[in-house]
Every structure is written in C-alpha cells, then in structure tokens.
C-alpha positions in Angstrom: 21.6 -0.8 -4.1 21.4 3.0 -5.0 17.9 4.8 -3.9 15.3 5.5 -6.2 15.1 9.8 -7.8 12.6 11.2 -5.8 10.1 13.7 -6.7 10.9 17.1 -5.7 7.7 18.7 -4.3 6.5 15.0 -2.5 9.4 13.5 -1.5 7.9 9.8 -3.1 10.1 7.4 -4.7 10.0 7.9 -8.7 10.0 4.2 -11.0 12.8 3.8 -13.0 13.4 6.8 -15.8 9.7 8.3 -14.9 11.3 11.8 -14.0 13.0 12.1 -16.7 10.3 11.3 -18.8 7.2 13.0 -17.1 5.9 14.5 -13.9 5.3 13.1 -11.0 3.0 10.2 -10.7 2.2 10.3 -7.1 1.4 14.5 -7.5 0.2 15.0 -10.7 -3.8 13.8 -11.0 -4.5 12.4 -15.1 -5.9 14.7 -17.5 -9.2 13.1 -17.8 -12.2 14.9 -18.4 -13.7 16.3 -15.3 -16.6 18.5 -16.2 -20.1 17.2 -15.5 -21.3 17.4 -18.9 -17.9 15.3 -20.4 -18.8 12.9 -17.5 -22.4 12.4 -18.0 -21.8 11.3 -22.0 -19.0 9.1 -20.7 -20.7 7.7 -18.1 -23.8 7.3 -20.5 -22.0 5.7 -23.3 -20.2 2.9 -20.7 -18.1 0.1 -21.6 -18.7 -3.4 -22.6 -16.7 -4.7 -19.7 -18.3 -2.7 -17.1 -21.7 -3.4 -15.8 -24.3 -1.6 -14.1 -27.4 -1.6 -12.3 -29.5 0.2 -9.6 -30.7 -1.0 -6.5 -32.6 1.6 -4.5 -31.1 4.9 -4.7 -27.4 2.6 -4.9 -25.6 2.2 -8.2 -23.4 -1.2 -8.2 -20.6 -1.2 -11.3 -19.0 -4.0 -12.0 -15.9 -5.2 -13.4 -13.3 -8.0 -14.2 -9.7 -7.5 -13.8 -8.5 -10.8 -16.4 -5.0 -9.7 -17.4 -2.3 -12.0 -20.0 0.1 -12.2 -17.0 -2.5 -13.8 -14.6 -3.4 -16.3 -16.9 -0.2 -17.3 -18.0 0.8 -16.9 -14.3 -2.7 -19.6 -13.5 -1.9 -21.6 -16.5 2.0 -21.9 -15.1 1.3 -22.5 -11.7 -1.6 -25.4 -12.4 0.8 -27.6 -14.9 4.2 -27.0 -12.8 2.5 -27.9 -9.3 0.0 -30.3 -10.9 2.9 -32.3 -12.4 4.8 -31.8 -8.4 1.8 -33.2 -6.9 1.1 -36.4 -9.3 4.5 -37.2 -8.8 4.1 -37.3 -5.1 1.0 -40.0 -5.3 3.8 -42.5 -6.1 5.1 -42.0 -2.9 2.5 -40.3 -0.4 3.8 -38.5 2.0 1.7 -36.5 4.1 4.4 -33.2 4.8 5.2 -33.6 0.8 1.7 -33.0 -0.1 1.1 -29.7 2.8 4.2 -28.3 1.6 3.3 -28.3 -2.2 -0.7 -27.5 -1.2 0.4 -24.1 0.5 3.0 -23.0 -1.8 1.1 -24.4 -5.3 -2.4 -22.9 -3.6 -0.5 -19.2 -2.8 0.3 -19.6 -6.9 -2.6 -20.6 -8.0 -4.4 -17.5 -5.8 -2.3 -15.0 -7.4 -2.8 -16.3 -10.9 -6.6 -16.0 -10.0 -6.9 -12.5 -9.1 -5.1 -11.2 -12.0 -6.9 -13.8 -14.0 -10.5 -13.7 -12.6 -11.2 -11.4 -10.1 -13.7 -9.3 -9.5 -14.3 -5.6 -8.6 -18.0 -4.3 -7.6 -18.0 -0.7 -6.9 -21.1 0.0 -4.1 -21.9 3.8 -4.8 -24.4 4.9 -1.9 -25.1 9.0 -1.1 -23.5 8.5 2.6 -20.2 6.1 1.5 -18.6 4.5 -1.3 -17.7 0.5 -0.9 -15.3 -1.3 -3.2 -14.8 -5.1 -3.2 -12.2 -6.7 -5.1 -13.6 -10.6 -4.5 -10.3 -13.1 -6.1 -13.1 -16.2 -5.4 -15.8 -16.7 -3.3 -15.5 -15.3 -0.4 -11.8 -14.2 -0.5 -10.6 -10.8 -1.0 -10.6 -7.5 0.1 -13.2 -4.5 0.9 -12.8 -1.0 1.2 -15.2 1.7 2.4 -14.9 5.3 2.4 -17.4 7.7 3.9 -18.8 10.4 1.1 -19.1 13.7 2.6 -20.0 16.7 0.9 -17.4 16.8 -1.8 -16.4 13.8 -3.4 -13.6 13.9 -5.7 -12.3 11.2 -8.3 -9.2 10.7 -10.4 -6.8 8.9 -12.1 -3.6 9.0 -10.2 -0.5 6.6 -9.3 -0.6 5.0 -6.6 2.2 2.9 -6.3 1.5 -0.3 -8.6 3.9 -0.8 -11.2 4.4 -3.0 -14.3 7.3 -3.3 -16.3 8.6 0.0 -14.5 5.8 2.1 -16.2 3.7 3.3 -13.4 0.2 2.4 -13.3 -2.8 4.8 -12.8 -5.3 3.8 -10.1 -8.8 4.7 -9.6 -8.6 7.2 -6.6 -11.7 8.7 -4.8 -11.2 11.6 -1.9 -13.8 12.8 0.4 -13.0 14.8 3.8 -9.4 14.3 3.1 -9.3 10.2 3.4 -9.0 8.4 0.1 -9.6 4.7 -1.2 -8.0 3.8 -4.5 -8.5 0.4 -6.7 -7.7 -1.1 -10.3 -4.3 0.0 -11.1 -4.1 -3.0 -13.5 -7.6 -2.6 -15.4 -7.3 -1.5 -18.7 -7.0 2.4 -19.0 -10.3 2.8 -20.8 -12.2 0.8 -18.2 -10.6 3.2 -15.3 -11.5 6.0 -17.3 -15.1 5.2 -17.3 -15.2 3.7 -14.1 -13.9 7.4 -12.6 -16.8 9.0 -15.0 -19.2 6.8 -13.6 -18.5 7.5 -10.2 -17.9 11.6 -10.8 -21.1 11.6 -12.5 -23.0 10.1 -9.9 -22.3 12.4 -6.6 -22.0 15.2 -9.0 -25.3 16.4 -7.6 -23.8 16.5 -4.0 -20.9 18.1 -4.9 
C-alpha cells in the first residue's frame, strides 16, 4: 500500500486528490466570516436545526446530527440482524443469541449516532463543554477551559467522507483545542462557529 501525499508545511496525511485540488485541510482554517459584527447577524438570524437557550449567564446550543447514511446504516442493521435473530428462536441457543446481541447491538449503535444523536454545546465564561449523547446516557463529553482568547473555526480535522475531507467545528483557547461535528451539515457548523465566536467575543 503506497503512503498517502503529505502536506508540505505540516507533515499530515492529505485524502485522496485533496492537494491537487486545494490547500491543506489540516493548516488552512475556512474562510468564514470572523468579524464580530458578521457574527452577531449570523448568530442572530440562527438556524432551524439549531436551538438555543440561556440558563444563567450559560448559553446551551443544541443540535442533531441525523445523516442519510445513518439511517440507511439503522434501517440495514435492524432488518438484517432482526431477521438473524428470529431465525435463531427456532433453535435457541444461548452463545447464538450473545454473539448476534453484541455484534447486531455495535450496528445498531453506529446507525444511531449518525441517525439520532445529539450534540449540546455548554458555553460558560470559564470553559466550554460539548456532549455528543448517541442515547441516553451513552456518548462522549468534552471540556475545554476558555482563557482569555478564545478562538473558533472551521477546520479539518481528520473525518472523511467519500474521500472529501470534512470541516469540523474547532475551538482553541491557551493553545489546547476541542473539535466536534465534522458530519453536520456545513450551514449548521457555520452557525454553530458564529454562535460560539459571538458569544466570548466580549472576552476576547
């Protein structure tokens, strides 16, 4: 297997045909708007798919990340190891019916989190918390500490999908970064990244 064209100022690992088509994705930050006043009408105008609301001196965004692929993936997953599992009750057999349960349930999870899941976006003056929840209690939290410059762009970050790179939600503050939502829909990252800009743009 050949290795991948790598950028030449970062070293990273380009995706198929990206140098040759643009820059960097790993190095070269999205022109979206970054001035406060471009931010503040973005951030006021919103999205449907994105909610808001304030609690305290905290502002909460919300968002679904429901993609084709996961529900075709869910949908898949549900018939093929629905129709493994019905088979089995003919015949019960107890390793049968773990086997199928862990692999049909690993399936079924992935189909959920690109079908259903969840992303709430905690923005507090002292940290920023993001929770991407696939269902009930399951998923994953991150938390990075907002010092006095908090910066936020669209930039890759190493999710791909049909060999196009995919821009990701990335916040820096006191050189540590946290990045999310590579497979939201651009416009919903877009305002997501306003939303955020806009609101430590006082502390900045």
């Amino acid at each position: 297997m050949s290795e991948p064209e790598r950028c030449l100022n970062c070293r990273r690992p380009l995706p198929v045909d990206w140098l040759r088509t643009s820059g960097c994705p790993w190095c070269n930050p999205s022109g979206a708007a970054t001035d406060a006043a471009a931010d503040r009408a973005l951030a006021g105008t919103g999205h449907p798919k994105v909610t808001q609301r304030i609690e305290g001196n905290d502002l909460v965004l919300g968002t679904r990340l429901s993609t084709t692929f996961g529900r075709v993936w869910l949908t898949l997953s549900l018939v093929i190891f629905g129709g493994i599992f019905i088979s089995l009750l003919s015949k019960p057999d107890a390793a049968s019916f773990a086997v199928v349960g862990v692999f049909g349930g690993f399936f079924v999870l992935f189909g959920l989190a690109f079908s259903v899941g969840t992303y709430r976006i905690r923005l507090q003056s002292e940290r920023v918390t993001v929770r991407w929840r696939i269902l009930g209690p399951l998923g994953w939290t991150w938390t990075l500490k907002a010092g006095e410059l908090v910066d936020v762009f669209l930039a890759y970050r190493g999710a791909d999908s049909n060999n196009r790179p995919e821009l990701a939600v990335v916040i820096i503050s006191d050189n540590k970064e946290i990045s999310f939502g590579s497979f939201l829909s651009d416009d919903v990252k877009a305002v997501l990244a306003a939303m955020i800009r806009n609101y430590y743009a006082p502390l900045t």
